[in-house]
Each structure stands twice: as C-alpha cells, then as structure tokens.
ZAMARGU-4260 file (C-alpha; in steps of 0.2 Angstrom, whole numbers, plus 5000, padded with zeros to 4 digits):
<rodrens>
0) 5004/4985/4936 | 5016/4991/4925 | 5028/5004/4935 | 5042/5016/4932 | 5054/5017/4945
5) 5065/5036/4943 | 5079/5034/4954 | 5090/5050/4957 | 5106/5053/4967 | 5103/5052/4984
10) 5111/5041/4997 | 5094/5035/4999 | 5095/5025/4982 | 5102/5010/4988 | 5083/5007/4996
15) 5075/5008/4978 | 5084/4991/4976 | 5071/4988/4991 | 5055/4995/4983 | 5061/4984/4965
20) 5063/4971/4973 | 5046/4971/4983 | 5037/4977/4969 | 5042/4965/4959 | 5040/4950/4970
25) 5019/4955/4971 | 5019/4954/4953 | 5022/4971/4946 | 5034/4974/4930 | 5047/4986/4934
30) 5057/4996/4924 | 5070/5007/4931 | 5077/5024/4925 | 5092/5029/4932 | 5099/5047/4932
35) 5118/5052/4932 | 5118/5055/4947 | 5110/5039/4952 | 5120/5027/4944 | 5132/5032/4954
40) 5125/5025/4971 | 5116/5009/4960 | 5121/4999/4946 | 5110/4996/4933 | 5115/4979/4933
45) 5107/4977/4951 | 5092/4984/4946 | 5089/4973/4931 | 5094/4957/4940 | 5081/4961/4954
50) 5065/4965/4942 | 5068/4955/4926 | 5067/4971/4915 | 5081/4982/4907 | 5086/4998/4916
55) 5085/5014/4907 | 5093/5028/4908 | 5113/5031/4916 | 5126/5019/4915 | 5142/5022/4926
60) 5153/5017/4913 | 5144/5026/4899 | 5135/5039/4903 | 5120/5040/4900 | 5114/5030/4885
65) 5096/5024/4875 | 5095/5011/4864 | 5082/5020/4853 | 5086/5038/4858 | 5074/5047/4847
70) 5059/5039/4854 | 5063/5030/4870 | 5056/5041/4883 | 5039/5041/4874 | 5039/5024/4874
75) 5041/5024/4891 | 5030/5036/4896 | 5016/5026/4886 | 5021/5010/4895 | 5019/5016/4913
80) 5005/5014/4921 | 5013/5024/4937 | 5028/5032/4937 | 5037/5034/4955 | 5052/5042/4957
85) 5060/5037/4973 | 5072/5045/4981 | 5066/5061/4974 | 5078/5074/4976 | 5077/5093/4975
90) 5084/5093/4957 | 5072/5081/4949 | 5059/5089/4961 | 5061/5108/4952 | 5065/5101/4937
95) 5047/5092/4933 | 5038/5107/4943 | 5047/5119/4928 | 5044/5107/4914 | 5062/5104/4912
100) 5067/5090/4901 | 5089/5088/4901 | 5086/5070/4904 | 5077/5053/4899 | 5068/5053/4918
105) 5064/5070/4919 | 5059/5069/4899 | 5047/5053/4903 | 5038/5063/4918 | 5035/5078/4907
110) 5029/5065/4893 | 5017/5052/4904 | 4999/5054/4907 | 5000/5039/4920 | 5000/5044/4939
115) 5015/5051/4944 | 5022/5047/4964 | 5035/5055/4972 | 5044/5050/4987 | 5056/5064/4995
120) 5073/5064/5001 | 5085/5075/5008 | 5094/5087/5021 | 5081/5095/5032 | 5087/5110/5027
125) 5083/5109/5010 | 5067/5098/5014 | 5062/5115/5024 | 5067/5128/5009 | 5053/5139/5001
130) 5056/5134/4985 | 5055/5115/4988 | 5040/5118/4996 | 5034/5127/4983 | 5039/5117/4968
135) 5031/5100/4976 | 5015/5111/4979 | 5017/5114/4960 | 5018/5095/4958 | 5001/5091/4970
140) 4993/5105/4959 | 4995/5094/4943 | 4988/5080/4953 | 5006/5068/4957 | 5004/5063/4975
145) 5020/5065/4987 | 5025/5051/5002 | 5031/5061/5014 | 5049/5059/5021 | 5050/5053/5039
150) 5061/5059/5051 | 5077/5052/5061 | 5096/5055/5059 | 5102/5059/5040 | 5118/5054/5030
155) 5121/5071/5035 | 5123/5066/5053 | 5106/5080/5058 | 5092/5074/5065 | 5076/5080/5058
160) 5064/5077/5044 | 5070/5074/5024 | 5073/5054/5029 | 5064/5043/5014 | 5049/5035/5020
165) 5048/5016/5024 | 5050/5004/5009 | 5032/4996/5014 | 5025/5014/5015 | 5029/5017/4998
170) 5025/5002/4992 | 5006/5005/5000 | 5006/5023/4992 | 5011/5016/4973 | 4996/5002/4974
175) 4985/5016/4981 | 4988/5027/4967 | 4990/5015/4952 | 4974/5004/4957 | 4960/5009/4946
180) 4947/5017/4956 | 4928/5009/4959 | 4914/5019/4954 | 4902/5018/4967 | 4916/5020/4981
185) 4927/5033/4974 | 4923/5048/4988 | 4915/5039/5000 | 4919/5040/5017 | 4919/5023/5025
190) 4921/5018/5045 | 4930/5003/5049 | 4931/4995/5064 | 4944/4981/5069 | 4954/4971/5080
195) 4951/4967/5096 | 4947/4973/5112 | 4951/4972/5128 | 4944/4975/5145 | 4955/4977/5158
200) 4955/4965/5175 | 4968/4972/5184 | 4984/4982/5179 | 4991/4965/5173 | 4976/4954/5167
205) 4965/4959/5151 | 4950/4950/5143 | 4950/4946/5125 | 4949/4935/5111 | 4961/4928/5097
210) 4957/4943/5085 | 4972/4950/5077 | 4964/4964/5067 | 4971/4957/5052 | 4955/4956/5040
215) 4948/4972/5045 | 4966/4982/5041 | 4964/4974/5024 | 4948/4980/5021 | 4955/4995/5027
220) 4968/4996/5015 | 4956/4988/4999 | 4943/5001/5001 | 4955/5016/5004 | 4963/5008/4987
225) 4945/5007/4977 | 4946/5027/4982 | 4936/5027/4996 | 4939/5042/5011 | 4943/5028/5023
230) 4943/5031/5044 | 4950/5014/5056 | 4946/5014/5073 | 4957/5000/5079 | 4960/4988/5094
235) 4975/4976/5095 | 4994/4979/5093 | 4995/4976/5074 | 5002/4991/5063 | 4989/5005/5053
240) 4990/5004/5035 | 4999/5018/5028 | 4986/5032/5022 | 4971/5029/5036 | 4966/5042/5045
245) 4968/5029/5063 | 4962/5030/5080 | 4969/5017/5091 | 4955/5009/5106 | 4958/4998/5120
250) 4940/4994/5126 | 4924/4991/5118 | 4917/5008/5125 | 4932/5017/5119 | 4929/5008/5102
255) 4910/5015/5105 | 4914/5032/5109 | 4927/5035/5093 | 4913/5027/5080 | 4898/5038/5088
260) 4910/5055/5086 | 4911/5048/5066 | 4896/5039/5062 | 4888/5056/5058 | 4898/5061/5045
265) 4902/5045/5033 | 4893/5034/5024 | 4896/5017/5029 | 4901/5005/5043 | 4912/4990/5040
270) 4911/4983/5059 | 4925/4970/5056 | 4932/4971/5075 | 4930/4958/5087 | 4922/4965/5101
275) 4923/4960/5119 | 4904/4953/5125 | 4906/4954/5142 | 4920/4965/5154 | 4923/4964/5172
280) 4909/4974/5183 | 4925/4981/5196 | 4942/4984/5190 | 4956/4982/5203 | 4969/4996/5203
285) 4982/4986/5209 | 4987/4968/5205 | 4974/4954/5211 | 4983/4940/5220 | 4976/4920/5223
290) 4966/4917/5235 | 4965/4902/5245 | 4947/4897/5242 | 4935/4900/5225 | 4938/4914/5215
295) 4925/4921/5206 | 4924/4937/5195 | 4908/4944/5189 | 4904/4951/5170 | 4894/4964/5164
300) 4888/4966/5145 | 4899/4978/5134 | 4889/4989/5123 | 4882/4983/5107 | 4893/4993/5097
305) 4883/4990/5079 | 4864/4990/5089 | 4869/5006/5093 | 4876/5016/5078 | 4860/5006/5068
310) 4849/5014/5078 | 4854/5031/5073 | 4855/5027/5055 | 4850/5040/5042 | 4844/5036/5025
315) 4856/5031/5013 | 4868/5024/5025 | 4875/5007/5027 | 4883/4995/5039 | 4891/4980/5035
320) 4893/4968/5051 | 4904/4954/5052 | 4901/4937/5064 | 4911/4923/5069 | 4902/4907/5073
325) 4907/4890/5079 | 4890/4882/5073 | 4874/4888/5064 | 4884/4901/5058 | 4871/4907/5042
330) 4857/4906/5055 | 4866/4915/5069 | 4873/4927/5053 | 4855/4930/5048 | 4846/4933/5064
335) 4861/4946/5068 | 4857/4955/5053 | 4837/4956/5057 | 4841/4960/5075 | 4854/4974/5072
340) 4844/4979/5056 | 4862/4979/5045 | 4863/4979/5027 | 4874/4966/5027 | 4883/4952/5038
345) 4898/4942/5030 | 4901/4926/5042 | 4916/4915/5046 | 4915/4899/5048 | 4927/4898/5063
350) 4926/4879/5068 | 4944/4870/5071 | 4952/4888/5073 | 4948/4893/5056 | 4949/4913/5051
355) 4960/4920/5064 | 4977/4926/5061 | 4986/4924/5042 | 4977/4910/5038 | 4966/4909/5021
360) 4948/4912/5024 | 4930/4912/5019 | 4917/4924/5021 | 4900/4921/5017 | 4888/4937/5013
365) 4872/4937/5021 | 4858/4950/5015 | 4839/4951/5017 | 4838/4940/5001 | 4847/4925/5011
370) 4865/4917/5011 | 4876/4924/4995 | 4888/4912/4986 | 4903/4912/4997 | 4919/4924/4996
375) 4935/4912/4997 | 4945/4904/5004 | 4959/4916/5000 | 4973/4926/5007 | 4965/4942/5017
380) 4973/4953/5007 | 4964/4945/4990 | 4948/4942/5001 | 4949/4961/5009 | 4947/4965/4989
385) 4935/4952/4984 | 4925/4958/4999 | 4926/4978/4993 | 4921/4972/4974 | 4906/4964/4981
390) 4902/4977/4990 | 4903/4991/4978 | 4890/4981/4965 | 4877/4980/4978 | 4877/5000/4979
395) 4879/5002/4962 | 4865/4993/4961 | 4856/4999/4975 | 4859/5014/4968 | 4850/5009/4951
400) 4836/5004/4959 | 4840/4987/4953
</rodrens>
C-alpha cells in the first residue's frame, strides 16, 4: 500500500517514527509530510532514513519547502492510497473539517480521494471541547475513520483521555481501511470462535489444550479487513485484534452461551476455537491435595458447540468448522462435516506438533464435493487471508448459483 503519513506538532510525534518504521517493515511505501509544527519534534532526516522515501513538507532549518511547489501536493494526493495523519492535532483537525488549505498536509488532504485516517492527540481538555468534537464528527461524515485516543497521564502531567493510541492499533486501523474490500463479505456479519478453553478442576488446576487462539484472531482480523461486521468470542490469554467487537470465555459452556446469544443475528460461523471435549463432572472449591492411594477424576462431555448452533440454522447461513487430527485427518475432516451438517471443515494436519502456536501452517478445505487443494503452509497471518479469499469465492458463487 502506498501511504501518506501527516504528522503535526504534538509531543506525540516522536511515535510516528514508530508507525514508519512498522509500516514500512510489512512492506508499505511511506511517505511523510511534516508540518511546521512537526519538524519541530522530528526531523525529516529520521523519517526518510526509516522508510526509504523523501519526507515532504517542513524542514527545521528551511521552513517549509517543495521541490515542485506548483503541483506537489496533487501529486501527493494522487499517490496515496491512504493517507493517516498521526498525531492529529486540533489544528489540523479544524482545518480539514473547514476545507482549509495554508499548508502542503492540509492541502494534500483537501486534494486526495484515497481513505483518509486520523489518529488524535491532545490535552483532555481540548479532546473534550465542543468544537473538536464537532469538527471530527464533520470528518466521519465525509467518511475518514478516527482511532480513538487512549487514556493515561498526558505531557501535560493530567490524567485522562487525549493519549495517542497504540502504535500496533493504528497500524491495525490503517491495513483495515486501506485493504480493498471483498465483494461478497463487505456487510456481513461473521461469528468467530477462538482460542481455547478451559474447565476448571479446582481453584488452581484447569483442563486444556495447546491452542493459543492464534489462527482464529487472524481470521478475525482478515475478515474484519475484507469488510466483514466481525464479532470474537475468545478463550485463551492472547490480546483481541484492534476493531472486534470481543467477548472473552473461559469454559466451553460460556463459549456456548455467548455464540447462542449471537448466532441469531449474523451470517456465519468461523468455529476456529479449540474446544475442551470433556470437563470435570465435580469442581472442588478449594485446592485438591495428594492422596495416598489412586486418584481418579471423572469427566463429563462439554457441549458440542458447532452440533448445537447447526441445528438451529436458518436458510442462507453458514458455518465453517475447523478440526485438528493426528491421523486420518480428511476422513475424520469429512465425517465432522456430515455429522455437524457444516458447510465447510478446513483441517490440520497436527502430527509432530504441527499448527499450534506461530509456526507455519496448512489448512486443507473439506466441502460436500470432497478434500480442496490445500491452503499453505504459510504464516497465519497470510493463511488467515488466504482462508477469507477462499471463502468469499465459494459465496460469491453460491450466490450465483454456480
């Protein structure tokens, strides 16, 4: 993607060096627009050095400068593919509600037609103000998105809201925005289930399994990016993606309840947790101690969290289920898709520890028509994506009739 980065004089400035940097690193081309203001918290020298493109705009020792004046900022503005401007501050903020132009950055964002993102920050006080309130409802209402600011203790030394947001949740927001959107997913609301659970022994011991959550967060964040209205019920201790409407679980009948509260109202089910078979029949509200002869604990069956939401399908909608096997696995992949009547069941492969944490992975797709060519091995970022893509041809074409 190719991104403008506005940055305006804030103390928050120095972490634009950050969001370059990061942005950069995943393969972006950045270019930097510095105000006066700016340049006077970050050189352009920095900025340059960290993304391999020339920085527009102020220069602390000149001013601010263009080497082709008379047509640079529509250059720009053709360039971009998303322009961010981060940290935003109230100036720049009323100027581009206003259509004000005094400067190359406000000029390129009165001149783009790319997405434009804005990332807050300031004194609480101000954050609060009517008219900065007002002229960022302007912005929404010409369809820029806004990362909200965060709260904590301010250069100001307050505490309270105004704080930029995190580096990584910015980042998120930008790739959200500036990712081109997938026709037969834009709108749709999707359910995702992931990570594991866990069903408490005692107030110490828990059962679970090596499931860290981290493919079904992906897929979390790859369909919220093909523009999908994307709602996580998750189990682990892993970190939400920024923008996912979350509800955090602990056991599989917690994970049950928060699905069945949802199912009615969204589209489709990507059941990518790790689900706990069995939990203890008796918890022990205190702390078990040893024994000194056998010790045996008794299991139950969890609820069959997939079984259960299938049953109640109505026409149109879709679940995609997800399996782990050790052996057989297109076998055990396809009689879990007949027996759960899913639409779909992409399986792993998990002999020799395969699939679980960061590693690479491959996912092969299992339909009614039989095994689909395999999806993989990648990172699960790139698989999360490659799994969405997949999936968004199959409606469109179900969709066709095809």
């Amino acid at each position: 993607m190719q991104i403008i980065l506005g940055i305006t004089g804030g103390i928050a400035a120095y972490k634009s060096a950050d969001l370059a940097r990061l942005l950069a690193n995943q393969g972006h081309r950045v270019r930097c627009i510095l105000t006066e203001a700016g340049a006077r918290f970050i050189t352009p020298l920095t900025l340059s050095s960290l993304t391999g493109e020339p920085c527009y705009g102020a220069n602390p020792d000149q001013g601010e400068w263009r080497a082709n004046p008379s047509i640079e900022h529509i250059e720009l503005a053709r360039w971009a593919e998303l322009v961010a401007v981060v940290p935003a501050t109230a100036n720049i903020i009323g100027k581009a509600a206003n259509g004000l132009a005094s400067d190359l950055l406000s000029t390129v964002l009165l001149a783009t037609r790319a997405p434009v993102l804005w990332a807050p920050a300031m004194n609480t006080g101000m954050w609060e103000h009517p008219a900065v309130q007002a002229n960022l409802a302007r912005l929404r209402s010409f369809g820029h998105a806004v990362v909200e600011p965060g709260e904590g203790v301010l250069a100001c030394g307050e505490e309270g809201s105004g704080k930029l947001a995190e580096v990584a949740a910015i980042a998120e927001a930008i790739l959200l925005h500036g990712t081109p959107k997938s026709r037969s997913l834009t709108g749709r609301r999707v359910l995702i289930t992931s990570g594991p659970t866990r069903e408490d022994l005692d107030p110490v011991r828990t059962l679970t399994n090596r499931s860290t959550g981290a493919m079904g967060i992906e897929l979390a964040r790859a369909f919220r990016d093909a523009g999908a209205q994307v709602q996580l019920v998750l189990g682990g201790d892993l970190p939400a993606p920024w923008g996912v409407e979350t509800t955090r679980v602990r056991s599989a009948q917690e994970m049950l309840a928060a699905c069945e509260a949802r199912w009615g109202a969204v589209d489709g089910l990507v059941g990518a947790a790790a689900v706990a078979d069995q939990r203890p029949e008796a918890y022990a509200a205190e702390k078990v101690k040893k024994g000194d002869g056998p010790e045996t604990m008794v299991l139950v069956r969890t609820p069959d969290i997939l079984a259960t939401l299938s049953g109640t399908k109505r026409p149109g909608q879709w679940i995609l289920g997800f399996a782990a096997e050790s052996e057989d696995h297109l076998a055990h992949a396809a009689a879990k898709l007949q027996k759960k009547g899913l639409d779909a069941v992409l399986v792993n492969d998990i002999q020799g520890g395969r699939a679980f944490g960061a590693q690479a992975n491959t996912l092969t797709p299992v339909t009614a028509q039989g095994p689909q060519a395999p999806i993989g091995p990648l990172p699960k970022d790139d698989l999360a994506r490659a799994v969405v893509q997949w999936w968004g041809h199959r409606l469109e074409a179900r969709e066709s009739g095809l």
